[in-house]
Backbone as a printed PyTorch tensor [residue, N CA C, xyz], in Angstrom:
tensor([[[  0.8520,  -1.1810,   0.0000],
         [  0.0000,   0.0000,   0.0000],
         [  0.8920,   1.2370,   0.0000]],

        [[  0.7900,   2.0890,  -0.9140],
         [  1.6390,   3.2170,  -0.9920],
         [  1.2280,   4.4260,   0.1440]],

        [[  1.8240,   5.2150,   0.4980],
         [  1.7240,   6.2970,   1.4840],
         [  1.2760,   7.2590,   1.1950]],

        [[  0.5300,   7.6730,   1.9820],
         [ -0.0230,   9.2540,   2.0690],
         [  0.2450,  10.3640,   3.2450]],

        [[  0.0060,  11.3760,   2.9370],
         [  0.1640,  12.6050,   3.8320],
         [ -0.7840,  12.0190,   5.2930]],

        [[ -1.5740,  10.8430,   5.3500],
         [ -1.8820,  10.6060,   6.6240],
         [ -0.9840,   8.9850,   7.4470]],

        [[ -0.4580,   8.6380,   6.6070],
         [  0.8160,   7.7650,   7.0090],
         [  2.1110,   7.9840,   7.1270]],

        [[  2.5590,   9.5360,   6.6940],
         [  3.4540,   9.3850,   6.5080],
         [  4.6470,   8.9360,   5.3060]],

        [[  5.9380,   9.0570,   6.2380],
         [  6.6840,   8.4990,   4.7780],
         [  6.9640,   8.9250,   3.6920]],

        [[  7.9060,   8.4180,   2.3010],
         [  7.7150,   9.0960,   1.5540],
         [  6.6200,   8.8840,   0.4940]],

        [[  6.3200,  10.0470,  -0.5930],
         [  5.3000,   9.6620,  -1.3210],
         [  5.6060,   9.8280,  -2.8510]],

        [[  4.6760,   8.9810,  -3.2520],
         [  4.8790,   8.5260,  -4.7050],
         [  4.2520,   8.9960,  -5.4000]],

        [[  4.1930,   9.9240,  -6.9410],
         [  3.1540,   9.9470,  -7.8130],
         [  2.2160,   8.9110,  -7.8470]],

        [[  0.8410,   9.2980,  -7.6660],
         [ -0.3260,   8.2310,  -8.2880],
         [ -0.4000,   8.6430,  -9.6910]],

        [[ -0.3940,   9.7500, -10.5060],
         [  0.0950,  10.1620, -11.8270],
         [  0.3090,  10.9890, -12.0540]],

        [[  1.2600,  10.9090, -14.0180],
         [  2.1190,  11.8780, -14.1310],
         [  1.8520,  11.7450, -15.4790]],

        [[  1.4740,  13.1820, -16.1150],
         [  1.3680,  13.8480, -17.4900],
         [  2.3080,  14.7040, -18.1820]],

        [[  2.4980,  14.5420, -18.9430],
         [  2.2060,  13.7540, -20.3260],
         [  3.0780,  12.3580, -19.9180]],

        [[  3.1600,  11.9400, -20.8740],
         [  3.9660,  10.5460, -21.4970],
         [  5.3680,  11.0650, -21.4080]],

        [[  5.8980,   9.8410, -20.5650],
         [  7.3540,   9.6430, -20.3700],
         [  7.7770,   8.5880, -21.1410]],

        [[  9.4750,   8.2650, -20.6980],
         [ 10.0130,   7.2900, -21.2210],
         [  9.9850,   6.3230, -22.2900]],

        [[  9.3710,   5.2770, -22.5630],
         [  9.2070,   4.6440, -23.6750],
         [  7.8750,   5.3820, -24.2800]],

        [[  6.8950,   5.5800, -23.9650],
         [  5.7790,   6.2350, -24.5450],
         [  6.1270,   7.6370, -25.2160]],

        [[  7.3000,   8.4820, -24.3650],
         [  7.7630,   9.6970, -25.3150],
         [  8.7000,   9.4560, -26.2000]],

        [[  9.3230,   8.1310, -26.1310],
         [ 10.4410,   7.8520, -27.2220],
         [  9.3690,   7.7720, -28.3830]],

        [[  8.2770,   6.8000, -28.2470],
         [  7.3350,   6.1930, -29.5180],
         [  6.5330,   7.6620, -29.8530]],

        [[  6.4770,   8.2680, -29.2250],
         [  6.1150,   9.9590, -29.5360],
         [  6.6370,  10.6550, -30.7810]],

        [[  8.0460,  10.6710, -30.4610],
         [  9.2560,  11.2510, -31.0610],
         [  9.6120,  10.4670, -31.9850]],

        [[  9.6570,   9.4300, -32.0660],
         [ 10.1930,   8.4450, -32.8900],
         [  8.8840,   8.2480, -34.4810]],

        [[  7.2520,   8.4630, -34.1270],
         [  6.7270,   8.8120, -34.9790],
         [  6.6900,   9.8720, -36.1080]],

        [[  6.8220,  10.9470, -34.8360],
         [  6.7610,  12.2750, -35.5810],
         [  8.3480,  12.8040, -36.2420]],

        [[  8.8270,  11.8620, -36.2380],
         [ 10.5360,  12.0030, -36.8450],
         [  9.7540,  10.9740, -38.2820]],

        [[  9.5270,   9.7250, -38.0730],
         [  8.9220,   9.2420, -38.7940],
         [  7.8070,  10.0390, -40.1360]],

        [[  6.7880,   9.9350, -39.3610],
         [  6.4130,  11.1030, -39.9090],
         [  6.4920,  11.9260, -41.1210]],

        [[  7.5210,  12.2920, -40.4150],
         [  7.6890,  14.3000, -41.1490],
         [  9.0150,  14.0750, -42.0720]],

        [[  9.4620,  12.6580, -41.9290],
         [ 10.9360,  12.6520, -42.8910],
         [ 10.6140,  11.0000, -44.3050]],

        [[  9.3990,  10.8200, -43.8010],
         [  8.8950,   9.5900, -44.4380],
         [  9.7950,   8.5380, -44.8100]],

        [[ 10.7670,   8.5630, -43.5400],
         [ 11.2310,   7.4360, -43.0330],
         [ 10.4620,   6.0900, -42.3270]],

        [[ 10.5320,   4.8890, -42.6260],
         [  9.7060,   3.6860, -41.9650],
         [ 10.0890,   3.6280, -40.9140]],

        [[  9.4880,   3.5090, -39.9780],
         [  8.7480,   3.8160, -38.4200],
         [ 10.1780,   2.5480, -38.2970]],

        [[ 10.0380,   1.1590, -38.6780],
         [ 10.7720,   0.6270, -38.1730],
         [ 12.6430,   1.1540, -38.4620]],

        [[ 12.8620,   2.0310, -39.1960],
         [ 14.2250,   2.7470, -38.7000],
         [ 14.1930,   3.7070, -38.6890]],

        [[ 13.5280,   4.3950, -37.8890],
         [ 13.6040,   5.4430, -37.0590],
         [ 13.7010,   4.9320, -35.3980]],

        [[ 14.7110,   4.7000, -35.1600],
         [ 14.9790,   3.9320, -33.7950],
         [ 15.4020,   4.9000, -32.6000]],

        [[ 15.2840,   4.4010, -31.6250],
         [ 15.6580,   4.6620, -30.4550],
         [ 17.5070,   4.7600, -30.4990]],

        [[ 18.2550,   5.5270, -29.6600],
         [ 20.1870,   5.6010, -30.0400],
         [ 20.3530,   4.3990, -28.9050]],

        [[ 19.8930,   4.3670, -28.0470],
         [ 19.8640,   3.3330, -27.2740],
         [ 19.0470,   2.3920, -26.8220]],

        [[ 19.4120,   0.7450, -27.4300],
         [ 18.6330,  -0.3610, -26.8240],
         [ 19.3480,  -1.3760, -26.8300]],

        [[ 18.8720,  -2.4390, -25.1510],
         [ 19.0190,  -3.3180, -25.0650],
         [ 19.9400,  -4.3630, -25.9530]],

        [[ 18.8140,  -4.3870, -27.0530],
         [ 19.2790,  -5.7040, -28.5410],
         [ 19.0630,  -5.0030, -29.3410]],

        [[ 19.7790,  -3.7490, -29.9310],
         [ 19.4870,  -3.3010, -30.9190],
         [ 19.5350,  -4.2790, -32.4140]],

        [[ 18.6450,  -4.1260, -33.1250],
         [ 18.4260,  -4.4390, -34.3190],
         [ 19.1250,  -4.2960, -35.3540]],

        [[ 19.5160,  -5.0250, -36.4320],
         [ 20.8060,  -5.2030, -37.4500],
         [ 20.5250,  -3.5910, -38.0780]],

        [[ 22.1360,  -3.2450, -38.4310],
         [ 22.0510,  -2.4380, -39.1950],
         [ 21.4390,  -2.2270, -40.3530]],

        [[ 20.6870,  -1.0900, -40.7040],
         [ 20.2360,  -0.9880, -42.4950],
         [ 20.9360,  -1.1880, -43.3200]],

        [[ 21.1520,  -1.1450, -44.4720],
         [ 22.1310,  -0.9330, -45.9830],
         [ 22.3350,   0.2120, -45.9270]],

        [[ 23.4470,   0.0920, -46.6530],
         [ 23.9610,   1.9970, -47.0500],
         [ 23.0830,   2.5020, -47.9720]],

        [[ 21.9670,   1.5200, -48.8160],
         [ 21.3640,   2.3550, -49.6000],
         [ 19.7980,   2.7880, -48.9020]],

        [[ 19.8390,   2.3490, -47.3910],
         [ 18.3800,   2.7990, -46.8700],
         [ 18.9130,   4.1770, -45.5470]],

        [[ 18.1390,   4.9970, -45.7400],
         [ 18.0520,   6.3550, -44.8860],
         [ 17.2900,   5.4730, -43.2790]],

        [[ 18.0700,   6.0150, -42.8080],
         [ 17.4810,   5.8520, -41.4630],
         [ 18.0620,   6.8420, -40.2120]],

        [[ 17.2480,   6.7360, -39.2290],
         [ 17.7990,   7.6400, -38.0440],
         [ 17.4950,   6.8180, -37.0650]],

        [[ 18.8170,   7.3010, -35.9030],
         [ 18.7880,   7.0060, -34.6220],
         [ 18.8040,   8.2160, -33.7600]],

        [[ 17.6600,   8.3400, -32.9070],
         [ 17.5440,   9.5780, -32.5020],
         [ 17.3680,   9.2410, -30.8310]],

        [[ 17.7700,  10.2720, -29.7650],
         [ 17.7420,   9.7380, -28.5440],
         [ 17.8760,  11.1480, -27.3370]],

        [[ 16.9010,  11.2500, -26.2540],
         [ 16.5870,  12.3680, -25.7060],
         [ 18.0320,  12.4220, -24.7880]],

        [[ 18.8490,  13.2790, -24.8770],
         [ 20.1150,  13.5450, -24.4880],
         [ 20.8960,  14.2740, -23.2770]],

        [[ 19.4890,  15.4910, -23.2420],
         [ 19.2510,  15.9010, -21.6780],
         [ 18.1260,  16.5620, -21.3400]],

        [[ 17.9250,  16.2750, -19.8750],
         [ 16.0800,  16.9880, -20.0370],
         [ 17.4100,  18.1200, -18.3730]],

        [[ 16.6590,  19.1420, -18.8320],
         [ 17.0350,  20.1710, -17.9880],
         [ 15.6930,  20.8190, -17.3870]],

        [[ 15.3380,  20.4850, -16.1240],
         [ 13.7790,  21.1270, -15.4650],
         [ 14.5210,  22.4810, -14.9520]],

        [[ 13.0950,  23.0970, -14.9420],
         [ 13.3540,  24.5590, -14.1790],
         [ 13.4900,  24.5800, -13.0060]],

        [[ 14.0860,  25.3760, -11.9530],
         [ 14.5710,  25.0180, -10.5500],
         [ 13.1330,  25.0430,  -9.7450]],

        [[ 12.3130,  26.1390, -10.0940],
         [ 11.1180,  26.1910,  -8.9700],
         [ 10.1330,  24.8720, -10.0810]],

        [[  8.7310,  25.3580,  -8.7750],
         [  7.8140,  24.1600,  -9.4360],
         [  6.4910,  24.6690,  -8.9570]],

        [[  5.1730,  24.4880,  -8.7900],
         [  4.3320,  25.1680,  -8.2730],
         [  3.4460,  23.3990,  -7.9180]],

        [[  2.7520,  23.8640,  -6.5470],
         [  2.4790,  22.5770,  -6.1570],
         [  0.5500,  23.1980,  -5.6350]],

        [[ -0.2220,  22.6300,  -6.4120],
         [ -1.6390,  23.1980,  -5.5980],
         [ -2.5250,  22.1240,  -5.4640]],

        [[ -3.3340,  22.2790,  -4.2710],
         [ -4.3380,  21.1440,  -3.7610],
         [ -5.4570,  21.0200,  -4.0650]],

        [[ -6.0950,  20.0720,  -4.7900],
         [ -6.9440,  19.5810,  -4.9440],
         [ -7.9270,  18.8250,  -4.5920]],

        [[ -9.3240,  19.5780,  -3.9380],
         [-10.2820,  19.3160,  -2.8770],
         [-10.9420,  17.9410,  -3.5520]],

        [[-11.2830,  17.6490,  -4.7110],
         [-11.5140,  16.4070,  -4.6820],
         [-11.7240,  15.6360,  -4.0270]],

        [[-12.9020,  14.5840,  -4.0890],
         [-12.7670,  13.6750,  -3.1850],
         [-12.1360,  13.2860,  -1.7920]],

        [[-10.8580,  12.8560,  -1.6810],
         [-10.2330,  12.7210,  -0.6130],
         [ -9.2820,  13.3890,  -0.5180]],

        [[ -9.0820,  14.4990,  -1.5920],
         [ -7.9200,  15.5800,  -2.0850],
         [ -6.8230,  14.8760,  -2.7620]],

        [[ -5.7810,  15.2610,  -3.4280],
         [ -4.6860,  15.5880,  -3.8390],
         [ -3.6340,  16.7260,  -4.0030]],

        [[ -2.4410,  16.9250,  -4.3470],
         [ -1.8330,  17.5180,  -4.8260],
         [ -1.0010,  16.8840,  -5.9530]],

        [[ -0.9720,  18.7180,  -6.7900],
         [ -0.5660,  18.5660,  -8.2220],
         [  0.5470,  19.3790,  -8.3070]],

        [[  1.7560,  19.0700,  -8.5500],
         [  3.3070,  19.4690,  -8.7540],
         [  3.5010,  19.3080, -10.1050]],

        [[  3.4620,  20.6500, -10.6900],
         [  4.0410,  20.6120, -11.8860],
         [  5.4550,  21.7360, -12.2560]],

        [[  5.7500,  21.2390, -13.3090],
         [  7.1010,  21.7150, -13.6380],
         [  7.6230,  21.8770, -14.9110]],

        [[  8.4550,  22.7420, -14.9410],
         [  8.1620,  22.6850, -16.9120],
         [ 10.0390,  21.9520, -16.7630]],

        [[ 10.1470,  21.5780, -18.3390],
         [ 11.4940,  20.7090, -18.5270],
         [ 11.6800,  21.3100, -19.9780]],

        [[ 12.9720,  21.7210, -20.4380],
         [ 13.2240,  21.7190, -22.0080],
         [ 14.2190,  20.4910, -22.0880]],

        [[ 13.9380,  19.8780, -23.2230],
         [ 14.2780,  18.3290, -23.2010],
         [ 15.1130,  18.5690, -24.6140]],

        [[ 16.5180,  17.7820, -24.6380],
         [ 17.8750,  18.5470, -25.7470],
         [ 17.5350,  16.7970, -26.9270]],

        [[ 17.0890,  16.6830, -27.3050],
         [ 17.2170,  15.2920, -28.3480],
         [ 17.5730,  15.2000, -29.7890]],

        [[ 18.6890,  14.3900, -29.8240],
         [ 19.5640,  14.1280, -30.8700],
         [ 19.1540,  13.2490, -32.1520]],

        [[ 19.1960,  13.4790, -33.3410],
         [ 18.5760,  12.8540, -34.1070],
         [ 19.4910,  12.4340, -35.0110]],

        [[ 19.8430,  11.1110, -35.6590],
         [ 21.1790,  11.5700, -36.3270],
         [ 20.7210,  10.6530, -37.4490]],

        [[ 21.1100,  10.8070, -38.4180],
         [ 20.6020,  10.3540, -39.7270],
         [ 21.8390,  10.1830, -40.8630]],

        [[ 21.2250,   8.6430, -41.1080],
         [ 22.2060,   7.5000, -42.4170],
         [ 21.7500,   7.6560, -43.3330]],

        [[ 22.4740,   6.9920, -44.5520],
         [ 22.2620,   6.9640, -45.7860],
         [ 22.1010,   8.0230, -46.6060]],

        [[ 22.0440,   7.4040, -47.7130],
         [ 21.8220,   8.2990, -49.0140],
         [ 21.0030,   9.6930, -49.1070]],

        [[ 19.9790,   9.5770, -48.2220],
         [ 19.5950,  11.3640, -48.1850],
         [ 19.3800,  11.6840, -46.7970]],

        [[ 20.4710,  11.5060, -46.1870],
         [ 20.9870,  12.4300, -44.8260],
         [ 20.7940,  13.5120, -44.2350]],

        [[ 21.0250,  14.4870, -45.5470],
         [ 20.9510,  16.0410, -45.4830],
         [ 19.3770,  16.4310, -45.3780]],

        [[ 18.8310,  15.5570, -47.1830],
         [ 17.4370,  15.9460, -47.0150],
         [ 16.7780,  15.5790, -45.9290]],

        [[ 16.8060,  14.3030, -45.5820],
         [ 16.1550,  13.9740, -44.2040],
         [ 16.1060,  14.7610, -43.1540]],

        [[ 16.8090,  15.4890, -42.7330],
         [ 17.3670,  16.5700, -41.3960],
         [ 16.7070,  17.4860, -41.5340]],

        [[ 16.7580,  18.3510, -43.0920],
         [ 16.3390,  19.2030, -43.2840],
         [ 14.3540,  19.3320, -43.3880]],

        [[ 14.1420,  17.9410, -43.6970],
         [ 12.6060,  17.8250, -43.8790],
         [ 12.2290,  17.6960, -42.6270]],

        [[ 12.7860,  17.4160, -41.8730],
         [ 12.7250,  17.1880, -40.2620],
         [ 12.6660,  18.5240, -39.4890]],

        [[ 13.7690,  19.4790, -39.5680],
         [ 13.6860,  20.5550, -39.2570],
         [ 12.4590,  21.7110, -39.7520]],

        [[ 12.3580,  21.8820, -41.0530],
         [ 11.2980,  22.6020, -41.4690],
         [  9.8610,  22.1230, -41.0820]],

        [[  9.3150,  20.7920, -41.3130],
         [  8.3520,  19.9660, -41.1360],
         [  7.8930,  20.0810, -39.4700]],

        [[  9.2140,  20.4210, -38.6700],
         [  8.5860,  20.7260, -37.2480],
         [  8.0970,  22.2320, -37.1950]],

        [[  8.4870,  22.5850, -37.3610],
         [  7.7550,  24.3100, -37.7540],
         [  5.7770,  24.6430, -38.4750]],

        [[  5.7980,  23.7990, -39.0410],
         [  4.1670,  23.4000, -39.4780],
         [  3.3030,  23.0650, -38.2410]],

        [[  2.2290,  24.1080, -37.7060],
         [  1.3370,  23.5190, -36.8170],
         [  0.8810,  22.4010, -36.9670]],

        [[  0.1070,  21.7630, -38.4240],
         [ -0.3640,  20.4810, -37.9060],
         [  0.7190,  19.5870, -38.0150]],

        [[  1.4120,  19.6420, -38.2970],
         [  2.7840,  18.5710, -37.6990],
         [  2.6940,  18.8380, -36.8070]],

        [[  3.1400,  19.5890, -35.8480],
         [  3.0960,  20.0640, -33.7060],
         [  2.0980,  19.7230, -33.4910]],

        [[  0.9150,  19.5320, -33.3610],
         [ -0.4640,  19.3900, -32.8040],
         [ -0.2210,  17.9180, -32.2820]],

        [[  0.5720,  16.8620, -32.4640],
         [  0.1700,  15.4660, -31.6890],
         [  1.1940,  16.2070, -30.3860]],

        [[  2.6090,  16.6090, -30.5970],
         [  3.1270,  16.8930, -29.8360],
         [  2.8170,  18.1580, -28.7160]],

        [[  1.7580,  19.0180, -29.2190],
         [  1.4290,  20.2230, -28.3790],
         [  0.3420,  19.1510, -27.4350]],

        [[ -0.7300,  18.5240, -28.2880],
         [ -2.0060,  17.7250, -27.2830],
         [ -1.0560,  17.2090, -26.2470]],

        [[  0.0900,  16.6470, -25.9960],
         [  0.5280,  16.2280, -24.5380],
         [  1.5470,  17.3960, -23.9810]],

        [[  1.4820,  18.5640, -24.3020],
         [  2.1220,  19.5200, -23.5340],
         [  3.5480,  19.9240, -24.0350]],

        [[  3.8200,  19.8280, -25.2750],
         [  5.2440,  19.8040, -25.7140],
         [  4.8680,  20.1650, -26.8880]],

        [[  6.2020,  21.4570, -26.5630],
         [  6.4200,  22.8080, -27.8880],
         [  8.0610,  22.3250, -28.1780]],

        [[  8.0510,  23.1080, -29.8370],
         [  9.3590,  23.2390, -30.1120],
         [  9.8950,  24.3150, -29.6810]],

        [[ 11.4130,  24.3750, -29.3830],
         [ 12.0900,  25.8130, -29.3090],
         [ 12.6730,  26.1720, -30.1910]],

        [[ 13.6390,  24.9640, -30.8860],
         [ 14.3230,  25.1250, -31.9700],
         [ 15.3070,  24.2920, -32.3760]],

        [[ 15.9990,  24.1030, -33.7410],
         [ 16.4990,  23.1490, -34.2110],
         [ 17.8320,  23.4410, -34.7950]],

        [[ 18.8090,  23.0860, -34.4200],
         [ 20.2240,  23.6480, -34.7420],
         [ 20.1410,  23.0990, -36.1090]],

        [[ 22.0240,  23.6300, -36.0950],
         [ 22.0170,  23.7870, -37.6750],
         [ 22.3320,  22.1240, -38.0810]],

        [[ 21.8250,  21.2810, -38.9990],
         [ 22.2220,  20.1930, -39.4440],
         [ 23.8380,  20.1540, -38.9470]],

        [[ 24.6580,  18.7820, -38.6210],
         [ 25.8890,  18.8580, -38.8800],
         [ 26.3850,  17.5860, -38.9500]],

        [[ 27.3950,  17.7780, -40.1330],
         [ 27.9850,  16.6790, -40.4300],
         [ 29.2510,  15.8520, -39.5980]],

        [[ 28.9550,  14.4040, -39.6860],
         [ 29.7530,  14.0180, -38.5950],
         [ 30.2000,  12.4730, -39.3730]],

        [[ 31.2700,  11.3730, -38.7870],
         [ 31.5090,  10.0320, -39.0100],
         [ 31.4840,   9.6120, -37.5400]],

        [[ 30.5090,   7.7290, -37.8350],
         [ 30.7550,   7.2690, -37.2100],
         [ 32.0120,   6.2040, -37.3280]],

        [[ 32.4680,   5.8240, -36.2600],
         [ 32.9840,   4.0000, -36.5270],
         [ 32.0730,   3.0260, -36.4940]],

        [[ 31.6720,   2.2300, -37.7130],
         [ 30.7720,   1.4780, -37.5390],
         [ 31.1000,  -0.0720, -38.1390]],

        [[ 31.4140,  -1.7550, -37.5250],
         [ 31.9350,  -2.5640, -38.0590],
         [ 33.3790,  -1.9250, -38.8340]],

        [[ 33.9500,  -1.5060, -38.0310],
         [ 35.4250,  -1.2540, -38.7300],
         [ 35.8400,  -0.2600, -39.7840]],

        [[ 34.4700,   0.4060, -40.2730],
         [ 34.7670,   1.6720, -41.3820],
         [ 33.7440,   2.7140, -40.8920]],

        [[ 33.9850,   3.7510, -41.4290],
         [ 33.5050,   5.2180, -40.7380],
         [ 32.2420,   5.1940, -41.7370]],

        [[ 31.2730,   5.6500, -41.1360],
         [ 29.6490,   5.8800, -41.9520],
         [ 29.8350,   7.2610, -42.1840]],

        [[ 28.8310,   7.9360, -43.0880],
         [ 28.7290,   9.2350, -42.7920],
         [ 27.3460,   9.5050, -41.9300]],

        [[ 26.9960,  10.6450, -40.6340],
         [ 26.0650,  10.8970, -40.2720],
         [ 25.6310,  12.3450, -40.1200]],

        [[ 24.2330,  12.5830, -40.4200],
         [ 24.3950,  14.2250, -40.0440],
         [ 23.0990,  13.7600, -38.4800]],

        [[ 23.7630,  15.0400, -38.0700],
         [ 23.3010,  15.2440, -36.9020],
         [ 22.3410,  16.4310, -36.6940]],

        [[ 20.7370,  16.3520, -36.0070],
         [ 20.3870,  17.3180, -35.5840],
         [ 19.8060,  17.8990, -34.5950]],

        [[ 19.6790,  18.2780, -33.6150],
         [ 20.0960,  18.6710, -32.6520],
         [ 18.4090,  19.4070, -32.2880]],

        [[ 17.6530,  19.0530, -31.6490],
         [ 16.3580,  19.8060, -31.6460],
         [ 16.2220,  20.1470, -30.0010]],

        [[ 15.2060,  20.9040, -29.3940],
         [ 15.0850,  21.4200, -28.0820],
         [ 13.5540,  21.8190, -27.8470]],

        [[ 13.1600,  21.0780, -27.2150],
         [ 11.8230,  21.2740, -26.7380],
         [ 11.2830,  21.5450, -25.9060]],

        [[ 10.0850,  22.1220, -25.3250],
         [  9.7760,  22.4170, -24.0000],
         [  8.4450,  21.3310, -23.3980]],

        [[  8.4700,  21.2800, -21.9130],
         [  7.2960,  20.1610, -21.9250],
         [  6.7080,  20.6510, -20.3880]],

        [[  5.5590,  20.8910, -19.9250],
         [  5.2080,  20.7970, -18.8070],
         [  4.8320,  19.0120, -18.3060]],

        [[  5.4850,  18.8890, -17.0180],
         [  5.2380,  17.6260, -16.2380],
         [  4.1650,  17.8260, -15.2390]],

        [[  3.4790,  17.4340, -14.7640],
         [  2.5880,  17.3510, -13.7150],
         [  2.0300,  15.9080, -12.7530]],

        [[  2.4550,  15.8690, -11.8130],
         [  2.7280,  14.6130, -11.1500],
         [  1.5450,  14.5170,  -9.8440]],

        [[  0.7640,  13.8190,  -9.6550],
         [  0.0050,  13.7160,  -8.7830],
         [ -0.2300,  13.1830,  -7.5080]],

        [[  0.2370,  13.6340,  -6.1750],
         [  0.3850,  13.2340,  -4.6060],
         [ -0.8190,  13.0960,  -3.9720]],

        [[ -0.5120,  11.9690,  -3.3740],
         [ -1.7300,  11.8840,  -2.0710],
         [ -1.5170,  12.4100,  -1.0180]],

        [[ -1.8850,  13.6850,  -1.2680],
         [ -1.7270,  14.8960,  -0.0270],
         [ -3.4460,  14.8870,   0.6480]],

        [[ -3.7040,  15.0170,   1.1700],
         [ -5.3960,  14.6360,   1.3400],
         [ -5.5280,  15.6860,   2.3010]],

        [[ -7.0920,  15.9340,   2.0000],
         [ -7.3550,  16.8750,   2.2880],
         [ -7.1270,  17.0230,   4.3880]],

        [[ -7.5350,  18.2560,   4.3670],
         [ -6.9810,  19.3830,   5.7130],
         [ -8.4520,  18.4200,   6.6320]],

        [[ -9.0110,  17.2850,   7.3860],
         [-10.4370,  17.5280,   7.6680],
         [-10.5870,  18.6520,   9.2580]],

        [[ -9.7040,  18.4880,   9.7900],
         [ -9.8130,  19.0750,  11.0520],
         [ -8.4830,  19.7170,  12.1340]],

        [[ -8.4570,  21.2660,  12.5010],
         [ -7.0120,  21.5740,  12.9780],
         [ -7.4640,  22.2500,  14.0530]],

        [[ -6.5480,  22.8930,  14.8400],
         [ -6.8110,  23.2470,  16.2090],
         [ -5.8210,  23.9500,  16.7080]],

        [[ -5.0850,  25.1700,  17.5210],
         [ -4.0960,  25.7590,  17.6950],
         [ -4.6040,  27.2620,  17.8130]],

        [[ -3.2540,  28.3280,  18.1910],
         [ -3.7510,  29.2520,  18.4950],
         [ -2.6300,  30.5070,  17.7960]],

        [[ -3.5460,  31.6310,  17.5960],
         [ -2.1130,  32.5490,  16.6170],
         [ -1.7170,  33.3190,  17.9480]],

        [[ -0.3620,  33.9770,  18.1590],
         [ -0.2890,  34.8160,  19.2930],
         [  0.2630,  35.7530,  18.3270]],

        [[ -0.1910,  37.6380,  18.6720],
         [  0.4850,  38.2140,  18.0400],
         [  1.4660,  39.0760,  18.4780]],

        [[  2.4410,  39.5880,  18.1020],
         [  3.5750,  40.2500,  18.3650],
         [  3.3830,  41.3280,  19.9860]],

        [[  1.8750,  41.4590,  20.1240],
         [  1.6210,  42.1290,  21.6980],
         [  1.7940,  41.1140,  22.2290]],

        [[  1.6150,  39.7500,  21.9490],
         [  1.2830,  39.0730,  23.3580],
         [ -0.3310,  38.0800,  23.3560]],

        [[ -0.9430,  38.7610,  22.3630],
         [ -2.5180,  38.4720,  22.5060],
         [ -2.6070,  37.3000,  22.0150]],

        [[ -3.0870,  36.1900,  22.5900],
         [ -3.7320,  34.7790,  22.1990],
         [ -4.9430,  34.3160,  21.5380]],

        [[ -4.8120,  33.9610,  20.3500],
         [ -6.1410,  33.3700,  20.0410],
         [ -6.6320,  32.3850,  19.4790]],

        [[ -7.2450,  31.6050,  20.2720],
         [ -7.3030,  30.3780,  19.6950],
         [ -7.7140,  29.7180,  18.9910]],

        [[ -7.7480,  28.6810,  17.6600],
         [ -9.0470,  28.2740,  16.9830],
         [ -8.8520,  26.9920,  16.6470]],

        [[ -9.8550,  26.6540,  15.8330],
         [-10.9250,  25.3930,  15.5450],
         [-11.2690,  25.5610,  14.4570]],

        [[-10.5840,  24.6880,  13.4570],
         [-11.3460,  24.4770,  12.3140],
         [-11.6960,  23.0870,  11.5960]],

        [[-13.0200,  23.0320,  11.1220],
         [-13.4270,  21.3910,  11.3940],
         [-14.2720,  21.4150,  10.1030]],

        [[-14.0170,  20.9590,   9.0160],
         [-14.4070,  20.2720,   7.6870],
         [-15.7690,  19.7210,   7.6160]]])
């Protein structure tokens, strides 16, 4: 049984909006898809487990991968009378993700990628869960080592913004008791009962 503000302890999100982790990779990984009409199946994740055989040099593909999420230092936390109450902690994050792209149209790919995020209804799956673009560096060209010979890759570099909002079992206030004294001296006591 997880904890609440009347047990004590620490406490855990009961939930958290938008879509994280694997659900924001398959996010990102569409709308890269998408907008560069690359096949969903190589447009991959930069890091997995068992990654999957390399493409041919004659198929375009990207490996793209969220690189750093940087949150803002404050956060705003407000209670929610609901039922048995809650609290809601949210926080905004700009999130740095790397996209890097093989084969034969490298450049175009990046570039259809970059412009193509700029189009509202392209943004609209990504705005419905709370995530804007900021902006998209300049394409850049790079080699990997890959099986013993250097690939060519371009790299692009995008930055987004996202509000998080995470949900505590803070429960509601039902009944308090105590007294204010003020700076004369004067006592007063109260009662407040839900």
């Amino acid at each position: 049984m997880a904890n609440d503000s009347a047990t004590g302890g620490p406490l855990v999100p009961t939930a958290t909006t938008p879509v994280e982790d694997d659900a924001f990779e398959d996010l990102i990984g569409n709308t890269i898809s998408g907008l560069t009409a690359i096949e969903r199946v190589n447009v991959r994740p930069r890091w997995q487990p068992n990654p999957p055989p390399m493409p041919s040099d004659a198929t375009s593909w990207c490996a793209f991968g969220i690189m750093e999420i940087d949150a803002d230092w404050g956060s705003h936390l407000r209670h929610i009378p609901d039922g048995d109450g809650s609290s809601e902690m949210t926080r905004h994050e700009t999130l740095t993700i790397l996209a890097s792209f093989y084969g034969p149209n490298g450049y175009s790919k990046a570039s259809q990628l970059r412009d193509g995020l700029w189009l509202k209804q392209n943004w609209d799956a990504l705005n419905a869960v709370g995530v804007a673009l900021l902006e998209c560096s300049k394409a850049r060209t790079a080699s990997e080592p890959i099986n013993t010979r250097f690939i060519r890759k371009i790299d692009l570099e995008m930055r987004f913004r996202r509000v998080i909002a995470r949900s505590y079992p803070i429960l509601n206030l039902l009944s308090a008791q105590g007294s204010f004294t003020t700076d004369l001296g004067h006592v007063q006591p109260f009662i407040v009962e839900n």
